[in-house]
C-alpha positions as CSV (number, residue, x, y, z in Angstrom):
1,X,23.5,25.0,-33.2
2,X,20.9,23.7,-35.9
3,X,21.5,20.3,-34.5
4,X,21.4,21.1,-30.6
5,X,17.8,23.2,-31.8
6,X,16.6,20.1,-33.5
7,X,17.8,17.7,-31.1
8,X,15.6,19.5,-28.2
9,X,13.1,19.7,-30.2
10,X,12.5,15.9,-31.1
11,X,13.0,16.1,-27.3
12,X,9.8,17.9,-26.6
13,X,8.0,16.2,-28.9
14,X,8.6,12.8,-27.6
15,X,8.1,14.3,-24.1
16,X,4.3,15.8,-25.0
17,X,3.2,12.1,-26.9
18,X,4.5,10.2,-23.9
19,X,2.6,12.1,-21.9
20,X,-0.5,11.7,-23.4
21,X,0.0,8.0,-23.8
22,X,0.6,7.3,-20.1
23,X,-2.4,9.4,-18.9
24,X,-3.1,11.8,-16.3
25,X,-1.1,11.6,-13.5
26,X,-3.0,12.9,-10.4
27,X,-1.4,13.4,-7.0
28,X,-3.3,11.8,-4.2
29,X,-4.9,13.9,-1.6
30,X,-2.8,12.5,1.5
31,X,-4.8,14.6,4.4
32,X,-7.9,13.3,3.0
33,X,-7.0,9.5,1.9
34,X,-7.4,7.4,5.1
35,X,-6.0,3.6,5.5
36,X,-7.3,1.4,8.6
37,X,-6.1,-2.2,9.3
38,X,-7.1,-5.0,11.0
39,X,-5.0,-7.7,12.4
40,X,-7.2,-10.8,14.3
41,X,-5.7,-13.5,16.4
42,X,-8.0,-16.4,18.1
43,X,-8.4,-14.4,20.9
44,X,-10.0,-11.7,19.1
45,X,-8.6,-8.9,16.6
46,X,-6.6,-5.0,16.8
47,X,-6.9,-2.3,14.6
48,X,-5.8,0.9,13.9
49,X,-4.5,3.4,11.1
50,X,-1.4,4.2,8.5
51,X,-0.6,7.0,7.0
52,X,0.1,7.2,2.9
53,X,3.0,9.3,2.4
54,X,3.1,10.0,-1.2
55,X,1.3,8.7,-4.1
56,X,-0.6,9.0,-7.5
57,X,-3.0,7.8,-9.7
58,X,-2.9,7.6,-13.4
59,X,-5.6,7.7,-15.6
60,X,-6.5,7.6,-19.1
61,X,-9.8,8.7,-20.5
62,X,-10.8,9.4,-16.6
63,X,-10.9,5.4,-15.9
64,X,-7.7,4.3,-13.7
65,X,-5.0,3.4,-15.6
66,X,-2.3,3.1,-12.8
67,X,-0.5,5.0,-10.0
68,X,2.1,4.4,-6.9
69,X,1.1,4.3,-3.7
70,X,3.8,5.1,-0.5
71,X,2.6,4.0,2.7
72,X,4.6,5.6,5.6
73,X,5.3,2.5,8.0
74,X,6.4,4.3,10.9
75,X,2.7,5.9,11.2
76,X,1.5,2.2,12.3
77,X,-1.2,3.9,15.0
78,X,-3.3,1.1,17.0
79,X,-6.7,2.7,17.8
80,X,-8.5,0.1,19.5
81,X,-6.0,0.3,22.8
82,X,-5.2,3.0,24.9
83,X,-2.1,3.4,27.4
84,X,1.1,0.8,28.2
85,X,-1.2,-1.6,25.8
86,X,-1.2,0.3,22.8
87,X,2.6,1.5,23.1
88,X,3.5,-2.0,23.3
89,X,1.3,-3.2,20.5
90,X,2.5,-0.4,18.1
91,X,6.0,-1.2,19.4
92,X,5.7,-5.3,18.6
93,X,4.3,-4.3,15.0
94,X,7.0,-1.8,14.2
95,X,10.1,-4.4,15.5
96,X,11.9,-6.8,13.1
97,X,8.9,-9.6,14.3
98,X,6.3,-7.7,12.3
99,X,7.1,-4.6,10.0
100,X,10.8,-4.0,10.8
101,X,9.8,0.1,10.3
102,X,13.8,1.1,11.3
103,X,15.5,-0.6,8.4
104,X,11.8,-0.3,6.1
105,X,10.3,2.9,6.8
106,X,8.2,2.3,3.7
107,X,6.0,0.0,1.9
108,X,4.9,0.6,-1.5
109,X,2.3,-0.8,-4.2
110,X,3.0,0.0,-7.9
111,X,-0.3,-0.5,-10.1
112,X,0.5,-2.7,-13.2
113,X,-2.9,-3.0,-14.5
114,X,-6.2,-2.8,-14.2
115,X,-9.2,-4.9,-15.7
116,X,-12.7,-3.7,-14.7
117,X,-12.4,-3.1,-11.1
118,X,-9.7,-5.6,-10.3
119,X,-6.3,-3.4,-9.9
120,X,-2.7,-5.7,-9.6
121,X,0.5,-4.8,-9.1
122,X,3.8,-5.0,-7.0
123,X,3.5,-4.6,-3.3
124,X,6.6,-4.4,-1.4
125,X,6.6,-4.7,2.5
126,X,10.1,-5.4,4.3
127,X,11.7,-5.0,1.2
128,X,10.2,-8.2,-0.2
129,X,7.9,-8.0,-3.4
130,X,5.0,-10.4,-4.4
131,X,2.7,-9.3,-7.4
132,X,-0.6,-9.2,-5.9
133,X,-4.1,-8.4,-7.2
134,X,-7.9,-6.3,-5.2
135,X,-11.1,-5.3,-6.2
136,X,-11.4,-1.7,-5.5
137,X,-13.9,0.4,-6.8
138,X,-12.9,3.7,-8.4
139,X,-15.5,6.3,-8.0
140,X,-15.2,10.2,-9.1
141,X,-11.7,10.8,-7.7
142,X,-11.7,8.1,-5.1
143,X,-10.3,4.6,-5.2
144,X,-11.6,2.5,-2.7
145,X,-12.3,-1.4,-1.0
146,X,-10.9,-3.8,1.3
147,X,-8.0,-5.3,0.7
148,X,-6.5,-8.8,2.0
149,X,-2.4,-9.2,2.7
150,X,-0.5,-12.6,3.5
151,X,1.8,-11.1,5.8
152,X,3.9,-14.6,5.7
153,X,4.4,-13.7,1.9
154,X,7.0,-10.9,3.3
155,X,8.6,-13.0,5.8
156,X,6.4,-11.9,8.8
157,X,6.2,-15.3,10.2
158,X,5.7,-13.8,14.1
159,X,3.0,-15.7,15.6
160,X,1.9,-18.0,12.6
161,X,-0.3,-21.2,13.0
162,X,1.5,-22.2,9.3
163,X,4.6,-21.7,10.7
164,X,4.8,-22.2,14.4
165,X,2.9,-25.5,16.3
166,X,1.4,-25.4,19.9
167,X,0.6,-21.7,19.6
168,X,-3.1,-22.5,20.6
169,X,-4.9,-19.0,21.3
170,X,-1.3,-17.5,21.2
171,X,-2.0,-17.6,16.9
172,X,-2.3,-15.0,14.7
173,X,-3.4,-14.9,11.3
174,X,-1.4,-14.6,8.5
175,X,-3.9,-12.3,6.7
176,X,-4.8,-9.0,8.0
177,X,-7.0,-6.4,6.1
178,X,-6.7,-3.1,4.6
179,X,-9.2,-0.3,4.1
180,X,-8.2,2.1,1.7
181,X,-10.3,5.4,0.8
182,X,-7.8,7.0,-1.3
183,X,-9.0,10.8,-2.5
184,X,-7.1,12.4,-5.7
């Protein structure tokens, strides 16, 4: 019985100086965190919105330290069309030649560190990860900037002047940009 007392004991302990090593973790505001894409081709450029699902951000001595981020792919909204246009849009980006949102409902980014204002960490889209690396400026509780994603880096190769010849206007870039305004 001594033991078992002791054992959970050491258990606690352990438990209250992890926590205070890793930092604070603070859930992230998802009906108040916005993040709006933009996806240009020759012909011109598409945008529209994704929802986070779930997330936090970790902090230690109130400077950002770390967090998760969940980004629910089936939420891929395009807000620049209206109509049979935007359906089919929204469809083409959720099929297996863009985001593949049936078999990878969700893409994640797991902060690894942070120097100054420059935040890496492991983003995973289509099941694929590639360590990647943004300025975003962390403000009060808000965590914010553009961000710029290789979409060929996760095997979305639909479309691609790097992959594909004779596309001419048909091309799509292989980067498309992220605005995140994340709230905690």
């Amino acid at each position: 019985m001594r033991t078992t007392m002791m054992k959970s004991l050491l258990v606690a302990v352990l438990a209250i100086n992890l926590s205070v090593f890793a930092g604070v973790k603070n859930p992230i505001k998802l009906g108040k965190s916005t993040v709006t894409w933009i996806g240009k081709k020759v012909t011109g450029a598409h945008e529209g919105t994704i929802a986070l699902k779930a997330g936090d951000v970790i902090l230690e001595d109130g400077a950002l330290a770390g967090g998760t981020f969940v980004v629910d792919m089936t939420t891929i909204d395009v807000t620049d069309l209206e109509g049979e246009y935007k359906g089919k849009l929204e469809g083409h980006l959720k099929s297996d030649d863009f985001f593949g949102v049936a078999k990878f409902p969700e893409a994640t980014f797991v902060i690894t560190s942070v120097e100054g204002s420059i935040v890496k960490g492991d983003l995973t889209i289509k099941g694929h990860t590639e360590e990647q690396s943004f300025d975003l400026i962390t403000k009060d509780n808000t965590i914010s900037g553009k961000v710029m994603i290789d979409r060929t880096k996760f095997g979305i190769k639909y479309g691609s002047g790097s992959f594909f010849d004779n596309l001419k206007d048909k091309a799509i870039d292989d980067e498309f940009e992220l605005n995140v305004n994340i709230l905690f």
